[in-house]
N, C-alpha and C positions, 0 to 999 in steps of 0.2 A: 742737625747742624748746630754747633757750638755758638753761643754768643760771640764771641770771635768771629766767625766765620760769617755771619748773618752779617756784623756791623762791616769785614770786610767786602762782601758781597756788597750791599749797600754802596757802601763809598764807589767801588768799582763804577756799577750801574750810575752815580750821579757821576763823576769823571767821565764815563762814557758819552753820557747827557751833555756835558760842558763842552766836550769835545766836538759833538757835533752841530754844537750851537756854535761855535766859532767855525766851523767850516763854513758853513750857513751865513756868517757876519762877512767872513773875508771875501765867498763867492759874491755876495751882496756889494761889496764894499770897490768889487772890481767894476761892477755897471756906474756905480755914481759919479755925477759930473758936479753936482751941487757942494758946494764948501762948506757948507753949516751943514748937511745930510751927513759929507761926509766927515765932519768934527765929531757927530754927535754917533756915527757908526763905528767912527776911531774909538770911544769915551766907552761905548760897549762892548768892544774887544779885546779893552784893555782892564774892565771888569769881570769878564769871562775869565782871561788871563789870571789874574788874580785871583779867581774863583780856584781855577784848575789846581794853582800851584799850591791853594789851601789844601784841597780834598788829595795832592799827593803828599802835603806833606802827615795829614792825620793819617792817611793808608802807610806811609811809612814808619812811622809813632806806633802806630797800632798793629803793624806787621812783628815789629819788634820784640814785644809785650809777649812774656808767658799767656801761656792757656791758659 
């Protein structure tokens, strides 16, 4: 596997990771009745979010990139 392909691999598998931690936040985020629970649940899924759209935008940066 090419250093390319490892740090694409990588990114994927954390993307993946982010992704299922927001499923995990939103499924969460549907039981709360609490207002500060869920402020503070909103404040992490919109970290996640911004996580996500980091690691696609390097996976696309780096999709890009010669071998």
């Amino acid at each position: 596997m090419t250093d390319k392909s490892e740090r694409l691999f990588d990114i994927d598998n954390r993307i993946a990771a982010v992704m299922q931690q927001l499923g995990e936040l939103i499924e969460r985020s549907q039981a709360i009745t609490d207002a500060a629970a869920e402020a503070d649940l909103m404040r992490e899924i919109e970290d996640r979010e911004t996580q996500l759209t980091a690691l696609r935008e390097m996976r696309e940066a780096l999709a890009e990139t010669a071998d």
